[in-house]
C-alpha positions in Angstrom: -1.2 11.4 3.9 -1.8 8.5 1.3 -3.9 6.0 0.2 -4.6 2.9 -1.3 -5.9 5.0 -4.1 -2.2 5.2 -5.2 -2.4 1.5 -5.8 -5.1 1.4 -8.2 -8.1 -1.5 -7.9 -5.8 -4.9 -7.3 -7.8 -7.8 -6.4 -6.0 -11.2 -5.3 -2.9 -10.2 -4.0 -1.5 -8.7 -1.3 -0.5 -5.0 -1.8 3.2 -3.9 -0.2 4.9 -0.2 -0.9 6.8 -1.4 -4.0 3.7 -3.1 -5.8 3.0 -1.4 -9.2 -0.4 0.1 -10.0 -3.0 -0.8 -12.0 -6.2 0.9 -13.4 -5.5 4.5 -11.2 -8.4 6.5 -10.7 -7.9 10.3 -11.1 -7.2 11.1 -7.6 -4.7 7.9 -6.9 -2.8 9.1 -9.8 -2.5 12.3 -8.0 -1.2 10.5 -5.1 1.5 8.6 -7.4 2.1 12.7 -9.2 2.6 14.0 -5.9 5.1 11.1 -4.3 7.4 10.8 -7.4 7.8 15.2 -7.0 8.7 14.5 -3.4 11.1 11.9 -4.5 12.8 13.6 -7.0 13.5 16.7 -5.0 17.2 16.7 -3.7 17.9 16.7 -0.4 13.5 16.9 0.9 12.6 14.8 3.8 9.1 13.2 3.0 7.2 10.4 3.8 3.4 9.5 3.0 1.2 7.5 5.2 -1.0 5.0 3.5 -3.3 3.8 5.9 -5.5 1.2 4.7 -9.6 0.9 5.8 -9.3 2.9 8.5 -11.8 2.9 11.3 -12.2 4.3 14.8 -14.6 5.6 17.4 -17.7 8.1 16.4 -16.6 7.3 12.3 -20.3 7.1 11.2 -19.1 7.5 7.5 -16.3 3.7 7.3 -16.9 0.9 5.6 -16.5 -1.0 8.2 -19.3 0.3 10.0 -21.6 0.5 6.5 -21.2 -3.7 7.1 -21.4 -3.7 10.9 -24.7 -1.9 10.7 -26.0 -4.5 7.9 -25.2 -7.3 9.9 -26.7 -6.1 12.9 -29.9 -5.9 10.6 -29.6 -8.8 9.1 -28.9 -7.2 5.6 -26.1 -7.9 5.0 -25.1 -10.7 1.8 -21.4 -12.4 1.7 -21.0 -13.3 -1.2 -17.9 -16.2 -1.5 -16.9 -18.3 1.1 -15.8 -15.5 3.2 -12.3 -16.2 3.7 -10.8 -13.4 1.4 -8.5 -11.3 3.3 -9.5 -7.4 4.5 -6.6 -5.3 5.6 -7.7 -2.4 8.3 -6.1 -0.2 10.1 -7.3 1.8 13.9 -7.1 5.5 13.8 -4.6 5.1 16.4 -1.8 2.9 14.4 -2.3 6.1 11.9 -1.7 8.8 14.4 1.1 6.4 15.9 2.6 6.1 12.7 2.9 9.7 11.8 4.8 10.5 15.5 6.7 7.5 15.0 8.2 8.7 11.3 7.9 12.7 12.0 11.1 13.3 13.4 12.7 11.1 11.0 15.0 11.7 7.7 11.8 10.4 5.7 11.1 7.2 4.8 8.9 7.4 1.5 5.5 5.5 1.1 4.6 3.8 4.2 1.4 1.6 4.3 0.0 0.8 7.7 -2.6 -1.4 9.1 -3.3 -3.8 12.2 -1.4 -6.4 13.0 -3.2 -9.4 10.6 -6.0 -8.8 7.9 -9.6 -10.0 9.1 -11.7 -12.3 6.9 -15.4 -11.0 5.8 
């Protein structure tokens, strides 16, 4: 399992397995340590989910339900138009993802997320 960690904070464009990082924090240059030692091992069959916001039933702790319980109180402040893009993804696209690419020869990074991004 990845992250978006691996990507660094990018703000304004959309993200894709080949975009180059910026600004890593310690753990998503971890990530980045970790994927080029798979990818420079001869012959090892790897590949790294990097599911995006996930979310999912009985997940007190997302971000996603950090906002849907502000707006529900009426707490919550948008701040911007609103129309900037957020990419999530189900805890079932991730778990489909993995048994999809599991029996495979490897693929590399992989991101994954639902079908189209939601605006705030």
């Amino acid at each position: 399992m990845s992250g978006t960690s691996r990507y660094g904070f990018i703000e304004g464009r959309l993200v894709d397995e080949g975009t180059t990082p910026v600004d890593l924090s310690v753990f998503g240059a971890y990530k980045r340590r970790a994927e080029a030692r798979f990818a420079a091992t001869a012959g090892l069959r790897w590949t790294a989910i990097a599911p995006l916001e996930v979310y999912g039933a009985r997940d007190p702790g997302s971000y996603l339900t950090f906002v849907y319980e502000r707006v529900r109180a009426r707490r919550f402040f948008l701040i911007g138009p609103g129309d900037n893009r957020w990419s999530l993804c189900n805890v079932k696209n991730v778990a489909d993802a993995i048994v999809k690419v599991a029996p495979g020869d490897g693929c590399g990074v992989v991101n994954v997320a639902d079908a189209q991004p939601w605006s705030q």
